[in-house]
C-alpha positions in Angstrom: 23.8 0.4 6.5 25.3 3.6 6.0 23.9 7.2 7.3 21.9 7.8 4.5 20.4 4.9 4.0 19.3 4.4 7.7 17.8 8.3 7.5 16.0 6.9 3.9 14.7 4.2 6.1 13.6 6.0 9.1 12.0 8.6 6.9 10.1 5.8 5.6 9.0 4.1 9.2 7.8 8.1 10.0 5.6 8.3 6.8 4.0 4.8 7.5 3.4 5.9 10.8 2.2 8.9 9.6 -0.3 7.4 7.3 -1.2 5.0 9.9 -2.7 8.1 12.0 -4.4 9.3 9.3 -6.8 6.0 9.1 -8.2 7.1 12.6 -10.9 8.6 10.2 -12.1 4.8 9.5 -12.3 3.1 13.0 -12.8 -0.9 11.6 -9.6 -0.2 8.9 -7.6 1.3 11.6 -8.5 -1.4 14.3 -7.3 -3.6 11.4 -4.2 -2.1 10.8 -3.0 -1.6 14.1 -4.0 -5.3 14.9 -1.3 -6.1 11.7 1.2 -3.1 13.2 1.1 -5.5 16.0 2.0 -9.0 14.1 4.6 -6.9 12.6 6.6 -5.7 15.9 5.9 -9.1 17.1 7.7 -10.2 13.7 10.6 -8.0 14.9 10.8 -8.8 18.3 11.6 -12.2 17.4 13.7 -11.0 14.6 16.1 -8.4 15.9 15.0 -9.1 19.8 14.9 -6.3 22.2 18.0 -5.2 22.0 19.2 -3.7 18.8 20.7 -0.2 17.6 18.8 1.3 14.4 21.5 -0.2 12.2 20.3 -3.6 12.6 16.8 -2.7 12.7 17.7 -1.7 9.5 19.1 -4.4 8.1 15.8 -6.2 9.3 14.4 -3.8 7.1 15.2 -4.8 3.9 14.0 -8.0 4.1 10.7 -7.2 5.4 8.7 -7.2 2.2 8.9 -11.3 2.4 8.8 -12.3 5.8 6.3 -8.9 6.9 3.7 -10.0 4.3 4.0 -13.5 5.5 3.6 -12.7 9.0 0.5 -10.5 8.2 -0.9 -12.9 6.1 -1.0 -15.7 8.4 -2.7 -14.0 10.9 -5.3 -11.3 8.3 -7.5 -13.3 6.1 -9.7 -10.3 5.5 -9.6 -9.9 1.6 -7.7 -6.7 0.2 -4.8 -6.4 3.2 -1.7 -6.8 1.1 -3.0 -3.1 0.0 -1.8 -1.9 3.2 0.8 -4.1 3.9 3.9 -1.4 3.5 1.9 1.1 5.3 1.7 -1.5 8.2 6.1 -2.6 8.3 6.7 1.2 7.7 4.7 1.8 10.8 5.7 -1.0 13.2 9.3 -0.3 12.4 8.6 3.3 13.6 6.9 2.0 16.5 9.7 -0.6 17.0 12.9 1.8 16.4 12.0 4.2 19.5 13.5 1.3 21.8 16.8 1.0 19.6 19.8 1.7 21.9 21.2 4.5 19.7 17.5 6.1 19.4 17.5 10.0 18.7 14.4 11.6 17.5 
């Protein structure tokens, strides 16, 4: 992925994580969402392990729509979660990319 698509990307995690804060106002949705932020990273843990530079985080990225929603959905039967579901990956890859080798703020 080149530099400009990775800084798209991370943008992206930042805003999802961003967005995730801002829930705090509803205690049960954000309990929900951080419960599915967790599903996610445990997604990409299996995905990209725990070793991984942002690059290939990345690349994990664009495929997330499919396997993230699946991952969510199998473990969220509460009705109306696929609303949230972008939120959620944008989130847990923010969350996930602080532990990439060539992490920089």
């Amino acid at each position: 992925m080149s530099s400009p698509e990775l800084e798209s990307a991370r943008q992206q995690w930042q805003e999802g994580s961003r967005r995730l804060e801002q829930t705090r106002r509803d205690p049960l949705r954000h309990r929900r969402l951080l419960a599915q932020v967790d599903t996610v990273t445990m997604e990409l843990r299996r995905r990209v392990g725990q070793t991984f530079t942002l690059a290939e985080l990345a690349d994990a990225y664009r495929t997330a729509d499919a396997w993230g929603l699946e991952a969510i959905e199998a473990r969220d039967s509460d009705a109306g979660w696929e609303r949230d579901a972008a939120l959620v990956a944008d989130a847990a890859f923010h969350l996930y990319s602080s532990g990439a080798v060539d992490y920089a703020p």
